[in-house]
BAFI-3210 file (N, C-alpha, C; in Angstrom, 3 decimals, decimal comma, padded with zeros to 6 digits):
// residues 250
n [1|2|3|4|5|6|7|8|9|10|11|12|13|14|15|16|17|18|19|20|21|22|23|24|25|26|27|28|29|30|31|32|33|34|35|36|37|38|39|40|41|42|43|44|45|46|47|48|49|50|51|52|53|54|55|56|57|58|59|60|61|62|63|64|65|66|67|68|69|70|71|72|73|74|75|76|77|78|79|80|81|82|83|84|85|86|87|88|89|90|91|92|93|94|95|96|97|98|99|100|101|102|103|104|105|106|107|108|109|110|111|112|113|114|115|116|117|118|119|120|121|122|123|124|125|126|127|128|129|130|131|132|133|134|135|136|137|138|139|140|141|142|143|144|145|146|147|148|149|150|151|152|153|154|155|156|157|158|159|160|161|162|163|164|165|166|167|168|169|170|171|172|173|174|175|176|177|178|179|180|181|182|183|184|185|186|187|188|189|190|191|192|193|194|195|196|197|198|199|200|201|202|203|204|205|206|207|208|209|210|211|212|213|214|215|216|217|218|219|220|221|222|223|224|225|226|227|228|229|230|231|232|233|234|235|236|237|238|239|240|241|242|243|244|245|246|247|248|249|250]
n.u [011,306|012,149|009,533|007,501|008,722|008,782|008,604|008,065|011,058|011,259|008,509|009,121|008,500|009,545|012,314|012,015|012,606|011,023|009,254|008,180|008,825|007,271|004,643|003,432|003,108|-000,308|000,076|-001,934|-003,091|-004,952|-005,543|-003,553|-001,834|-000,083|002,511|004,182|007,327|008,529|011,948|014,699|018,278|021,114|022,257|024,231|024,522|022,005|022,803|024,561|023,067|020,986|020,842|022,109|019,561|018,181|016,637|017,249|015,027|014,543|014,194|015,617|014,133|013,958|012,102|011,033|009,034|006,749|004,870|001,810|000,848|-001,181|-001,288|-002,531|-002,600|-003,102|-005,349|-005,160|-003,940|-001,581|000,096|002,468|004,876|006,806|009,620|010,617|013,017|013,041|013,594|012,098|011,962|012,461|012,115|012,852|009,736|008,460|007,084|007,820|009,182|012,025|013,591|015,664|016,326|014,988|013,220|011,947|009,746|009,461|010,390|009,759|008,417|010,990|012,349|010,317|010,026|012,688|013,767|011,517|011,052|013,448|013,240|015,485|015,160|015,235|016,155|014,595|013,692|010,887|008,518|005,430|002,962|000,000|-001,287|-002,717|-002,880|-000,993|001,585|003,695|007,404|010,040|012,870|015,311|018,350|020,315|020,934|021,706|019,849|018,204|016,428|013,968|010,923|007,796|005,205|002,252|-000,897|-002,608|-004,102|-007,308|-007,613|-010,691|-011,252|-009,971|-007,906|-007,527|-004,626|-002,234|-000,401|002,597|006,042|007,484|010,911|013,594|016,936|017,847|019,916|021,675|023,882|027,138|027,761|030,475|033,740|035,071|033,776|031,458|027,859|025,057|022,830|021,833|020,077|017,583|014,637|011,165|007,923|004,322|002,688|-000,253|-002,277|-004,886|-005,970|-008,295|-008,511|-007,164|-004,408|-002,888|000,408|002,728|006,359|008,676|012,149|014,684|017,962|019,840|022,852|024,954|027,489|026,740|024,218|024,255|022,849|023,087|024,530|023,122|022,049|020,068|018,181|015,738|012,539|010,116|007,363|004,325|002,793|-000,685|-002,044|-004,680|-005,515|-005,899|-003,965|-001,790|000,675|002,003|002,960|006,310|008,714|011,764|013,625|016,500|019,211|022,135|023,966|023,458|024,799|026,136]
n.v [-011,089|-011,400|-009,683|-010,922|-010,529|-008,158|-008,364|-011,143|-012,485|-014,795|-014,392|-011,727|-009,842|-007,876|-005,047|-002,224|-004,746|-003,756|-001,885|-002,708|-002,088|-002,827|-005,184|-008,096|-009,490|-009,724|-007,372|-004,406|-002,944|-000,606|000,829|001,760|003,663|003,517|004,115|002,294|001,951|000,717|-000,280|-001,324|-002,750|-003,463|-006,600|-007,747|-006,148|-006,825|-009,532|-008,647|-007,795|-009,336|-012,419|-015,185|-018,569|-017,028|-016,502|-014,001|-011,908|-012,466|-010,766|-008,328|-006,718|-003,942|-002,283|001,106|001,793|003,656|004,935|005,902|005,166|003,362|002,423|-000,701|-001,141|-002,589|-000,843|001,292|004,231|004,970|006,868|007,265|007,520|005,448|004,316|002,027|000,094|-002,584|-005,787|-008,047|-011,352|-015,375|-018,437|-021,736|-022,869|-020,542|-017,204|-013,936|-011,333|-009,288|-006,999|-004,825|-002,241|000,296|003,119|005,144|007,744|007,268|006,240|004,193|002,351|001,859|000,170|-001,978|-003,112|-003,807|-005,697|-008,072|-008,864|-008,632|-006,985|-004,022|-001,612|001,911|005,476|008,651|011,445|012,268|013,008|013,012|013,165|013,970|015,285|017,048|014,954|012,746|011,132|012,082|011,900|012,301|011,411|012,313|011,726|012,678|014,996|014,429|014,041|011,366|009,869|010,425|010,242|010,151|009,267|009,204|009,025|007,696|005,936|004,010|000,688|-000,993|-003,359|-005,561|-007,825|-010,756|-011,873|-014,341|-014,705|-013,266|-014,227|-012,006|-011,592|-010,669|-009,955|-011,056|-009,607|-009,220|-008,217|-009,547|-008,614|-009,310|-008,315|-008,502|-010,930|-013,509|-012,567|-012,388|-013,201|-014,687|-014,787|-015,697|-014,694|-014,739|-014,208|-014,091|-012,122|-010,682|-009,092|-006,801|-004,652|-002,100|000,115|001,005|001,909|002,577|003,455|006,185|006,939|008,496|008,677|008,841|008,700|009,220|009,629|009,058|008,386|006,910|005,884|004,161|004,610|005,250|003,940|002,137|001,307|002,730|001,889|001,925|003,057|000,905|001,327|002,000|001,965|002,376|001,734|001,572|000,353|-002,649|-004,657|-007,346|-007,247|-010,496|-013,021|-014,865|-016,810|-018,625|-019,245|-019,797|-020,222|-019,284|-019,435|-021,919|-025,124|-027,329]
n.w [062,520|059,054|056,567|053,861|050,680|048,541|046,084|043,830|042,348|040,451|038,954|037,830|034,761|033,434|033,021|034,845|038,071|040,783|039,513|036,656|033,255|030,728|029,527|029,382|025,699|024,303|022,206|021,301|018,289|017,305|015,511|012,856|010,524|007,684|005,291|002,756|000,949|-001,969|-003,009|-005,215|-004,727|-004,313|-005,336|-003,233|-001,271|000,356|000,735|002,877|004,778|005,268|007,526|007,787|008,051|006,711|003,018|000,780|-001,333|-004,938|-006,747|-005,434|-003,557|-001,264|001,991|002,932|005,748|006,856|009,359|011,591|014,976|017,233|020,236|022,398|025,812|027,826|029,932|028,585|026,477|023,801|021,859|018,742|016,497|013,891|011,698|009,840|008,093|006,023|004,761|002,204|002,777|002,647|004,297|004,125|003,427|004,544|003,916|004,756|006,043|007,147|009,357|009,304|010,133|012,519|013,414|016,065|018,081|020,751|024,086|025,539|023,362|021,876|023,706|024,161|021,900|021,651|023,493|023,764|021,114|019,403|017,717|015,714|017,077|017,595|018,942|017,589|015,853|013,858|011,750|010,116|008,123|006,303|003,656|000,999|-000,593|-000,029|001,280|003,852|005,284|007,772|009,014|011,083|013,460|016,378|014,946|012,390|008,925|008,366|006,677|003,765|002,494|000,470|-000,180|-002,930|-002,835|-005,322|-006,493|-005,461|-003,216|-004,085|-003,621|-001,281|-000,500|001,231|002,773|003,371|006,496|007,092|008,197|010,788|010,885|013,243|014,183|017,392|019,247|022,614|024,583|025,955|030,112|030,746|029,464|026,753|025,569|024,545|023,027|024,781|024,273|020,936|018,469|016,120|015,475|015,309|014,778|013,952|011,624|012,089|010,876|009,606|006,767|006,717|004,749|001,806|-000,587|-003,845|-005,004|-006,722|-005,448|-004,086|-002,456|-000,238|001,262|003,855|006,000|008,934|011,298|013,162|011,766|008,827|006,450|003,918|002,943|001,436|-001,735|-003,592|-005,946|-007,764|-007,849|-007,008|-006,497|-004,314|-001,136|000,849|003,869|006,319|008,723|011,042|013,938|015,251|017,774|019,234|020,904|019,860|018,327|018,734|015,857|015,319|017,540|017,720|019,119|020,475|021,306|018,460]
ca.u [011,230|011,652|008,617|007,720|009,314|007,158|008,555|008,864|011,943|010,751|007,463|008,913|008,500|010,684|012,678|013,044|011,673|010,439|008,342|008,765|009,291|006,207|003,941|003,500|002,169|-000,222|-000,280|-003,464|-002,679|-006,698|-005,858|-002,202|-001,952|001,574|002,679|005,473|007,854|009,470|012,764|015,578|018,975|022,147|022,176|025,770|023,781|021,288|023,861|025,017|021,972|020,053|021,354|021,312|019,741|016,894|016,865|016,539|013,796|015,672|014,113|016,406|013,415|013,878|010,783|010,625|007,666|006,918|003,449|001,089|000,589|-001,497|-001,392|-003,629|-001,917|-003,980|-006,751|-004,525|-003,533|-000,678|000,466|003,634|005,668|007,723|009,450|011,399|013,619|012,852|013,800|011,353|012,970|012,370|013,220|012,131|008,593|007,646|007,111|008,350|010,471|013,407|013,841|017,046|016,524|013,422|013,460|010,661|009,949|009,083|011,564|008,801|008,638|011,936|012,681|009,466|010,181|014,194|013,848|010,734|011,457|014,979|013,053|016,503|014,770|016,211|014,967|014,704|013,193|010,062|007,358|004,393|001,978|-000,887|-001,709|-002,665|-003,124|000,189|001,947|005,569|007,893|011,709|013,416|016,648|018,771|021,920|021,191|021,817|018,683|018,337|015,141|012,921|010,245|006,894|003,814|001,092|-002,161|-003,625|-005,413|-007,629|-008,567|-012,032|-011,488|-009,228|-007,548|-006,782|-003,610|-001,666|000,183|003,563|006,583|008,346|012,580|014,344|018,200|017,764|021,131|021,834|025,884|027,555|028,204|031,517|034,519|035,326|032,987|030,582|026,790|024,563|021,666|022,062|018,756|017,106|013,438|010,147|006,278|003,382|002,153|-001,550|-002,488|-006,002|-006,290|-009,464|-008,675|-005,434|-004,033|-001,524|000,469|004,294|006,952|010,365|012,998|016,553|018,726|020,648|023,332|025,780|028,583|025,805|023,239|025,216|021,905|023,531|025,419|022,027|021,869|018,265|018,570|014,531|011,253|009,026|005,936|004,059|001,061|-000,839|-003,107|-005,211|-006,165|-005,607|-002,453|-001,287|001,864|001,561|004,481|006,513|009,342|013,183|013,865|017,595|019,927|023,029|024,938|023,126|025,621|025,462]
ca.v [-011,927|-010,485|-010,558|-011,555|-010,132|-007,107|-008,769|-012,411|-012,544|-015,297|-013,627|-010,526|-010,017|-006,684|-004,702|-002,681|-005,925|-002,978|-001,416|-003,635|-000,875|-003,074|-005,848|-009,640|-009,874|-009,524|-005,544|-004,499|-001,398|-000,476|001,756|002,067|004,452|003,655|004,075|001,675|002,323|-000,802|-000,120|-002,455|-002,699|-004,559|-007,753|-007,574|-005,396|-008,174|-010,722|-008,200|-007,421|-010,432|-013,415|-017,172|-018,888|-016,226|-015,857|-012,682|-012,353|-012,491|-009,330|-007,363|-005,535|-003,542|-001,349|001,756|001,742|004,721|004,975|006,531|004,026|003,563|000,509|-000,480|-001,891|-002,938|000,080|003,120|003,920|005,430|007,111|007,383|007,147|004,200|003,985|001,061|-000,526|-004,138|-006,955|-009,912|-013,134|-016,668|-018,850|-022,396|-022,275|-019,705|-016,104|-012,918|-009,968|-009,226|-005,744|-003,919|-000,917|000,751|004,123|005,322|008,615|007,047|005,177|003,127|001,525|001,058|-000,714|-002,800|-004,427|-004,690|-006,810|-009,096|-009,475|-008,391|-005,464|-003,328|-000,132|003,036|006,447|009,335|012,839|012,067|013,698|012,145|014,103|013,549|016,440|017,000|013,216|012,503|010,603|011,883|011,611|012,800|011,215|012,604|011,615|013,644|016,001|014,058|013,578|009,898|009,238|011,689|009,712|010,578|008,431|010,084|008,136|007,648|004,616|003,499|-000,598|-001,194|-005,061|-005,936|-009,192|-010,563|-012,757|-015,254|-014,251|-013,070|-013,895|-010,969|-011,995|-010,192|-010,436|-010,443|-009,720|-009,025|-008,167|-009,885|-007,901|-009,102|-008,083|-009,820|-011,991|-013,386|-012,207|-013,653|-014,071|-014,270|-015,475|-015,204|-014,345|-014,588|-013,740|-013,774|-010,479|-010,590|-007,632|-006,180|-003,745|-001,507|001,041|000,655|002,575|002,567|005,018|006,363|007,493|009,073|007,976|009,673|008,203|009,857|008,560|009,407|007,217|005,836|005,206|004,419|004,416|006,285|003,054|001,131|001,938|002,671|002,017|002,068|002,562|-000,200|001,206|002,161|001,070|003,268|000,532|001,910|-001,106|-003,218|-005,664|-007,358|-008,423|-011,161|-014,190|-015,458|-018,086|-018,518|-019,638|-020,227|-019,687|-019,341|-019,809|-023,126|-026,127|-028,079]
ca.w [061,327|057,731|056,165|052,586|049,635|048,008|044,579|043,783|041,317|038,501|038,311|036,957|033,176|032,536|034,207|036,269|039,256|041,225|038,545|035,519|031,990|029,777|030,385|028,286|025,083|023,001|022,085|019,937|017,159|016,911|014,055|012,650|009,101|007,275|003,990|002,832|-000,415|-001,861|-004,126|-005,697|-004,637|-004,948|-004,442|-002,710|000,341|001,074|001,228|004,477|005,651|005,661|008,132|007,387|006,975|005,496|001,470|000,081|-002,645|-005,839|-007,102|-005,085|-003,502|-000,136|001,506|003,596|006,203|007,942|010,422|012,970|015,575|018,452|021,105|023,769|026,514|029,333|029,810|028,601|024,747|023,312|020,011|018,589|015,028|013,504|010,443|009,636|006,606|006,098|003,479|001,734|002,573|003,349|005,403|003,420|002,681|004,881|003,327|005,930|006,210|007,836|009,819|008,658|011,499|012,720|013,987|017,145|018,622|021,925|024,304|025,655|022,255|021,895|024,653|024,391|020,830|020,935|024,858|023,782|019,751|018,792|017,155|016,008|017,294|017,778|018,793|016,801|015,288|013,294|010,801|009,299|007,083|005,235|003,326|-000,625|-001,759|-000,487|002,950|004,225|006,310|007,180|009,744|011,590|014,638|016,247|013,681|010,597|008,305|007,648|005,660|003,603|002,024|000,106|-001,484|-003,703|-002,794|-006,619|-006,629|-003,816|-003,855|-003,490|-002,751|-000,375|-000,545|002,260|002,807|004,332|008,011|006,804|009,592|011,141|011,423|013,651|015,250|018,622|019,965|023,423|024,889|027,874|030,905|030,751|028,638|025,513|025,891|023,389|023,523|026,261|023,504|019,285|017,973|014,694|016,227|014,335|015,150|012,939|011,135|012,545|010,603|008,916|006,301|006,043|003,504|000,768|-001,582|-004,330|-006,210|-006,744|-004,033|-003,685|-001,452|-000,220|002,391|004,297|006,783|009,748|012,198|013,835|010,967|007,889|005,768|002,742|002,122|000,961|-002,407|-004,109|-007,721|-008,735|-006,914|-007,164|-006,067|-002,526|-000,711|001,761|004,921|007,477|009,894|012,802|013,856|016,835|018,170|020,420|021,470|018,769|018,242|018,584|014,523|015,022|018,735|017,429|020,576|021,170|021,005|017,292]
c.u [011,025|010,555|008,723|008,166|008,372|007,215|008,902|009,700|011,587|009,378|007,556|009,170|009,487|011,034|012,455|012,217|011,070|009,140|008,741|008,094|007,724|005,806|004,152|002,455|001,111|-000,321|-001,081|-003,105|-003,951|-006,848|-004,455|-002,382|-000,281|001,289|004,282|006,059|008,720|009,981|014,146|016,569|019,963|022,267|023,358|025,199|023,090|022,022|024,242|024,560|020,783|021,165|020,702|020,558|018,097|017,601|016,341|015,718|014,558|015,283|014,709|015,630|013,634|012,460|011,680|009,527|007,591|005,292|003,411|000,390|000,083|-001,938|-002,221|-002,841|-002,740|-005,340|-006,231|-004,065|-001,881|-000,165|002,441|003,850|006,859|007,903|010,786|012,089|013,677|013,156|012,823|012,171|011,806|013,014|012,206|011,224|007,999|008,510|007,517|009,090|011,276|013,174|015,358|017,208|014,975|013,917|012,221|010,755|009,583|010,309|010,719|008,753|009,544|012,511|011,695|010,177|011,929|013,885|012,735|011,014|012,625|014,012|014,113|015,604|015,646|015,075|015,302|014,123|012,243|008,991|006,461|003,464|001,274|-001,661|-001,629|-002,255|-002,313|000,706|003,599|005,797|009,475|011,625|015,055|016,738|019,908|022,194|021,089|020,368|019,251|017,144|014,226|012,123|008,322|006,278|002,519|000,054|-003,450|-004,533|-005,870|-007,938|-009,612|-012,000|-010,393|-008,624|-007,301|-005,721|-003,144|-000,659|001,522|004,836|007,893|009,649|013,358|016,019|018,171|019,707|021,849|023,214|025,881|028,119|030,320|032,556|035,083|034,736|031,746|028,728|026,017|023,457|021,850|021,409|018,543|015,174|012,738|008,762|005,204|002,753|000,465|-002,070|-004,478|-006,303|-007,700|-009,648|-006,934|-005,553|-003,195|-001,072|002,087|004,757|008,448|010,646|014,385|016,666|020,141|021,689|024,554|026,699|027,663|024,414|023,466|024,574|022,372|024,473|024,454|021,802|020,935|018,105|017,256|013,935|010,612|007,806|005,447|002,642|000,509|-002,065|-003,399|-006,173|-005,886|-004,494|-002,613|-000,077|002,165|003,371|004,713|007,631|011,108|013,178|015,579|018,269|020,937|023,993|024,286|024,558|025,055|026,357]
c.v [-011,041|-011,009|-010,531|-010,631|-008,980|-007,420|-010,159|-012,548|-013,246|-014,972|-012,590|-010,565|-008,889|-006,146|-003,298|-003,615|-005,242|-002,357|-001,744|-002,167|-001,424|-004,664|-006,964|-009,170|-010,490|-007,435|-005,642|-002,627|-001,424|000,272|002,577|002,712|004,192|003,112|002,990|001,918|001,302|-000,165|-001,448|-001,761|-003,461|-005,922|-008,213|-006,923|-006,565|-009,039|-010,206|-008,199|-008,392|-011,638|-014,617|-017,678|-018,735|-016,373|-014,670|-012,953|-011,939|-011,393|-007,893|-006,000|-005,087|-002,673|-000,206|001,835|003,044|005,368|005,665|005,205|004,481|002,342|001,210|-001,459|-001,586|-001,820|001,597|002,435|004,908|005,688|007,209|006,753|006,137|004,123|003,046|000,404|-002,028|-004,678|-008,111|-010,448|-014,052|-017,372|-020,609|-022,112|-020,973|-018,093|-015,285|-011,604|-009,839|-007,750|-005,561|-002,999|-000,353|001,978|004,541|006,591|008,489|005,981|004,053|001,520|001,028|-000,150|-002,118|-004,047|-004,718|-005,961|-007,945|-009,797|-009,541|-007,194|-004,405|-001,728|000,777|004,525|007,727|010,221|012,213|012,643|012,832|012,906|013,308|014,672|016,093|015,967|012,800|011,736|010,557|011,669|012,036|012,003|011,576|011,824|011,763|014,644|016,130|013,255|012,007|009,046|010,568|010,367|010,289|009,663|009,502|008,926|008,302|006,819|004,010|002,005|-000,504|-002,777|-005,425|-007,428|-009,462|-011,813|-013,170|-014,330|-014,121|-013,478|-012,547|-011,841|-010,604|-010,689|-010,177|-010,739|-009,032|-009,732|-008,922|-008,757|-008,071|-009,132|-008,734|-011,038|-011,902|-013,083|-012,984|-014,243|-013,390|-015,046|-015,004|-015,432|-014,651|-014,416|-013,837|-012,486|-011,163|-008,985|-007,652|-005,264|-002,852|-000,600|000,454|001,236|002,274|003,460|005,646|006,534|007,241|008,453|008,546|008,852|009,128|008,871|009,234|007,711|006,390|005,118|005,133|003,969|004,723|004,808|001,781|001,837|001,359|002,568|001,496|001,696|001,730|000,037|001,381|001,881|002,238|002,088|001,877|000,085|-001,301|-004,132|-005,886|-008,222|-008,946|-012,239|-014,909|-016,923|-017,802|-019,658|-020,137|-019,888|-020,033|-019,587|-021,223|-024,224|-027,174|-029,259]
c.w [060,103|057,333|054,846|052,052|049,012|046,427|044,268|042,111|039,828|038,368|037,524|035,356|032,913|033,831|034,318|037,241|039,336|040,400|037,202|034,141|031,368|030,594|029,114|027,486|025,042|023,063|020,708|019,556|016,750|015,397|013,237|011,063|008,660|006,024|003,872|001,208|-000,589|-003,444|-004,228|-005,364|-005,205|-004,519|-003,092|-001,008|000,932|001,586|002,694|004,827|006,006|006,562|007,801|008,283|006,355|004,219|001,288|-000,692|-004,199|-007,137|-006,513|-004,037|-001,766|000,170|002,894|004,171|006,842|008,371|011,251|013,339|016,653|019,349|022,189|024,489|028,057|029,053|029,252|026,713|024,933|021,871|019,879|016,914|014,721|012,637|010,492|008,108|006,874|004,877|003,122|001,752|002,667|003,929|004,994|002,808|003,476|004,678|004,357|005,293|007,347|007,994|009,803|010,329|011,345|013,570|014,934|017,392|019,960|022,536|024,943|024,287|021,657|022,443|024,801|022,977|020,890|022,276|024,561|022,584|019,341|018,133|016,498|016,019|017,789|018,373|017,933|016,732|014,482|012,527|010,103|009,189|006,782|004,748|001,744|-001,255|-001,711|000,986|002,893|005,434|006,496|009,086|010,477|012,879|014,573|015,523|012,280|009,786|007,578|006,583|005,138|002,304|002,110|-000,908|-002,160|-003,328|-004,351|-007,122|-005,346|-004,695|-003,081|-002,798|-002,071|-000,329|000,656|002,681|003,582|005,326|007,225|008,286|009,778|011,818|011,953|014,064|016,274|019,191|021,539|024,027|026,249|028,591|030,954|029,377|027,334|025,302|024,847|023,834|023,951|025,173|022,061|019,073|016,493|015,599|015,041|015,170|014,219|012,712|011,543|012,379|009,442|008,286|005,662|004,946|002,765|-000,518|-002,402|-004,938|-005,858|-005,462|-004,652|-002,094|-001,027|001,203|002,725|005,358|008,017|010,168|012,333|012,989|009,600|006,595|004,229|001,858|001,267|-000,327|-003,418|-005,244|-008,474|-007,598|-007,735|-007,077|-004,419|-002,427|000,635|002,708|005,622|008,100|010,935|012,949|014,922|017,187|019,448|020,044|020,027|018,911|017,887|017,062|014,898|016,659|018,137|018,295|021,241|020,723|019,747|017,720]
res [x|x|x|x|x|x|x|x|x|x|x|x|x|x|x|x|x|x|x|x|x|x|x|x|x|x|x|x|x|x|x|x|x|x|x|x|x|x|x|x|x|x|x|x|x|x|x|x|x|x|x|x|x|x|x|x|x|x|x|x|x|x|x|x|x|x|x|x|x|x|x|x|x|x|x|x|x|x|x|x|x|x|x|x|x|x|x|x|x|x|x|x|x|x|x|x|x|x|x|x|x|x|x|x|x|x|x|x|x|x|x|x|x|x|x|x|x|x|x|x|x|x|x|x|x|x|x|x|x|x|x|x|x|x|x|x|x|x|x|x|x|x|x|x|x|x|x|x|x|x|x|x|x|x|x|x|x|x|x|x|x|x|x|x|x|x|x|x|x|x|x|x|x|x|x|x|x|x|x|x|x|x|x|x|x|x|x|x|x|x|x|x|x|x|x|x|x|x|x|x|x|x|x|x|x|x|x|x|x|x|x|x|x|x|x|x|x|x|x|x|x|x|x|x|x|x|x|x|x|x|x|x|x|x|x|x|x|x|x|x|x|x|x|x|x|x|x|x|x|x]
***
């Protein structure tokens, strides 16, 4: 007689069955440091880069994020770097951002946020400084430098505001196995920002984009910084919500 199974199939959460890659939300960031740089573009880009039925913010403003992160997942930690290009939208009344592309130096983390959120993660080459009153960063992959970004930390706030849950929009898009065939899942994702800032800064920042075949960043074009912010705090991203299935039947 065979005996039982050593894996029961709809129990497993990731893959691989055998030894599943990550585990179910929530993931806790005990102490994440990222500077973000928010500049104006064209409005003509947004229109591409945002999906309906988000609004852009009609100040044209895009940001650069780029962090030292560290999750706790179950009894073990982990560090690793993330810098991402995101958009302010809405989506009615509720306030958010939209992720453009996010770059990782871990494949763990890749794989965790594109399969649970739509995340568009990637992996990559990474730097993050903090030296002489200042927070960089250069990002390459394949060779070709795709981000070089720098904040000056000149004003600290002493009071902290602290604000309403922002929602994180992703595209989760996942291909069919078979040929010409349309994708098995096209979502518009969302989550709540469950974030805490203990220290914050403000104060200028440069920006260059770079771009290759595969990251065709150079075509976002930066036409005035806005201003940068420097957090040290806490976050957590736990289970969020299918906003739109585009492949559902209307």
């Amino acid at each position: 007689m065979p005996g039982k199974p050593v894996i029961e199939i709809p129990q497993v959460y990731s893959m691989p069955a055998a030894a599943p890659m990550y585990v179910p939300p929530p993931y806790h960031y005990p102490e994440f440091r990222m500077a973000t740089i928010f500049f104006r573009t064209a409005p003509e880009v947004l229109g591409k880069l945002v999906p309906a039925p988000l609004q852009p913010n009609p100040e044209r403003l895009m940001g650069v994020y780029y962090s030292q992160l560290t999750v706790q997942v179950l009894r073990s930690e982990s560090s690793y770097k993330e810098v991402g290009i995101i958009v302010p939208v809405t989506h009615g009344q509720t306030a958010g951002v939209f992720f453009v592309a996010l770059y990782l130096d871990t494949t763990a983390g890749v794989v965790t946020g594109r399969e649970i959120w739509g995340f568009p993660k990637k992996d990559a080459e990474i730097t993050f400084s903090e030296e002489g009153g200042a927070v960089s960063t250069v990002v390459s992959r394949f060779g070709f430098p795709l981000i070089k970004a720098t904040m000056r930390l000149e004003n600290r706030v002493k009071v902290i505001r602290e604000t309403p849950p922002q929602a994180l929009f992703n595209l989760k898009v996942i291909p069919s196995v078979k040929r010409g065939a349309p994708p098995d899942v096209l979502q518009l994702t969302s989550l709540p920002s469950i974030q805490h800032a203990r220290e914050l800064y403000e104060g200028p920042g440069t920006l260059e984009f770079g771009g290759s075949p595969f990251d065709p960043l150079d075509q976002i074009p930066i036409l005035g910084i806005a201003g940068g912010r420097f957090e040290v705090g806490d976050m957590t991203l736990d289970y969020g919500d299918v906003v739109v299935d585009y492949l559902a039947p209307h």
